[in-house]
Short mmCIF file of the C-alpha atoms (twelve columns), coordinates in Angstrom:
data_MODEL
# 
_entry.id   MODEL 
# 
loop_
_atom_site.group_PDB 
_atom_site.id 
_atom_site.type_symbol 
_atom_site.label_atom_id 
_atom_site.label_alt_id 
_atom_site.label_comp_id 
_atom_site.label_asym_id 
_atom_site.label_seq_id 
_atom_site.Cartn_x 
_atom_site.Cartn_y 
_atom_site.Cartn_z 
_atom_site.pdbx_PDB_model_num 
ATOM 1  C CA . UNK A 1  0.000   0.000   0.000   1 
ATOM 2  C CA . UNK A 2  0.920   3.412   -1.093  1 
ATOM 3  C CA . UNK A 3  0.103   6.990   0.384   1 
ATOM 4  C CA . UNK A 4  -0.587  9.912   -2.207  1 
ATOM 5  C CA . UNK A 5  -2.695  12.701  -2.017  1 
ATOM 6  C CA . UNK A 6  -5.371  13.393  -4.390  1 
ATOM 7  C CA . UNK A 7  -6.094  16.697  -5.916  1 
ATOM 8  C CA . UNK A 8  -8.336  18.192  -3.655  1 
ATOM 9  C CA . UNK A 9  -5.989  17.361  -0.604  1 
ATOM 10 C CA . UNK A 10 -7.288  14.141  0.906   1 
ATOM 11 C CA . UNK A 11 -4.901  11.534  1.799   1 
ATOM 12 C CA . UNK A 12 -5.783  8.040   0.479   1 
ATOM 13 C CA . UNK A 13 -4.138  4.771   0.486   1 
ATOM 14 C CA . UNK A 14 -4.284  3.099   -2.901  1 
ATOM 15 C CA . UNK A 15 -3.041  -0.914  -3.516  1 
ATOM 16 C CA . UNK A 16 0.596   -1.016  -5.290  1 
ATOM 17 C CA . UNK A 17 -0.480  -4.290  -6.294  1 
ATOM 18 C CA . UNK A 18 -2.943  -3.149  -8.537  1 
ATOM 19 C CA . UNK A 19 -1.372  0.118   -10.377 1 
ATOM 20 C CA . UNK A 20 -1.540  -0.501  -13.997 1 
ATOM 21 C CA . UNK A 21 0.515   2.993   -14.959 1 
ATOM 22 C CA . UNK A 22 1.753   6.267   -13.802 1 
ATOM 23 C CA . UNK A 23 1.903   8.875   -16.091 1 
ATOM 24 C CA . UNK A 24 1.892   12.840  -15.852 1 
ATOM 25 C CA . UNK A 25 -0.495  14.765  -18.043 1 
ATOM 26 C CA . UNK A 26 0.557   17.387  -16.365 1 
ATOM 27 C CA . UNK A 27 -0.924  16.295  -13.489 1 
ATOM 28 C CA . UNK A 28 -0.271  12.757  -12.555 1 
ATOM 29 C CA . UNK A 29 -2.899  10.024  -12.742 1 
ATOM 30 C CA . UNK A 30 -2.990  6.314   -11.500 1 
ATOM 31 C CA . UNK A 31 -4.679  3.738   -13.547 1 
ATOM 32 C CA . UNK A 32 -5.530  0.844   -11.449 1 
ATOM 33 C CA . UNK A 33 -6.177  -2.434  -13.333 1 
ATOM 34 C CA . UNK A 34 -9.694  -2.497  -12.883 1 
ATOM 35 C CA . UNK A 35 -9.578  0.841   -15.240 1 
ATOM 36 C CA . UNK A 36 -10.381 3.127   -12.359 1 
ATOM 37 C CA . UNK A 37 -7.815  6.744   -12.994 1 
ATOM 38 C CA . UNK A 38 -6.779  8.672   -9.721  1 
ATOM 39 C CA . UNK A 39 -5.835  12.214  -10.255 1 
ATOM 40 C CA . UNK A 40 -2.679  12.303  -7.397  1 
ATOM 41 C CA . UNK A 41 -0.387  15.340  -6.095  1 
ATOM 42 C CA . UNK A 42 2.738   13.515  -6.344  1 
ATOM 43 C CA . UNK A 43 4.815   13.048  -8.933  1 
ATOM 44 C CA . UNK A 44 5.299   9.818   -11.140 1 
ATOM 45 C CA . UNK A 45 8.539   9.803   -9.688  1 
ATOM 46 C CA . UNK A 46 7.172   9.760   -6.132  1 
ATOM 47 C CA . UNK A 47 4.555   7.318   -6.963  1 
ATOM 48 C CA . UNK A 48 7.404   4.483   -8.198  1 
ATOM 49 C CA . UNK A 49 9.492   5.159   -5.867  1 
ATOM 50 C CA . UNK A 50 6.353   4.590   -3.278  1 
ATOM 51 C CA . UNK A 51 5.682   1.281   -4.978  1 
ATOM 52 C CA . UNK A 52 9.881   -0.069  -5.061  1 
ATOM 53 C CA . UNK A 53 9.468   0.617   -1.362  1 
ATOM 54 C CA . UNK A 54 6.446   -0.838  -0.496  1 
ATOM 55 C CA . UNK A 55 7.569   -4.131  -2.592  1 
ATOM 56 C CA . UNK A 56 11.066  -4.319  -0.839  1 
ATOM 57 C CA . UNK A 57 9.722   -3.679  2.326   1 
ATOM 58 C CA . UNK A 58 7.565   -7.149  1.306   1 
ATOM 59 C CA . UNK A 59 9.813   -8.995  -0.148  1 
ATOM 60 C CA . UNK A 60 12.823  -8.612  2.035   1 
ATOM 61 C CA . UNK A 61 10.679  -9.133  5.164   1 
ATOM 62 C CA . UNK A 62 12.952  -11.659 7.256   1 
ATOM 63 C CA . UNK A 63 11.203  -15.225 7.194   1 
ATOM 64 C CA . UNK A 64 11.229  -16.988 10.939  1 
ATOM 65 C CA . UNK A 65 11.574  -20.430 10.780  1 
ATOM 66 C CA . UNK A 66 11.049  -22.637 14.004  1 
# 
């Protein structure tokens, strides 16, 4: 899960799992796979960067073993 911003100020927690694209038109707008579009405050820069650290932050998780 990612934190951005939408336009109007309110701070919303979108999937990362389920971002189709970033892109900056100029403002920058989320697709989700399910077609939805999310108008953000962030840049597309901010938004990858959110997603590469959500992802290592799963995948890198230590695994306890008993």
């Amino acid at each position: 899960m990612i934190h951005v911003t939408r336009l109007d100020g309110r701070a919303i927690v979108v999937n990362a799992e389920l971002i189709a694209t970033v892109e900056a038109t100029p403002d920058t707008i989320v697709t989700l796979v399910n077609g939805a579009r999310i108008l953000v405050q962030e840049s597309t820069d901010e938004v990858v960067q959110g997603v590469i650290a959500y992802r290592r932050a799963l995948y890198e998780a230590p695994v306890k073993r008993n």
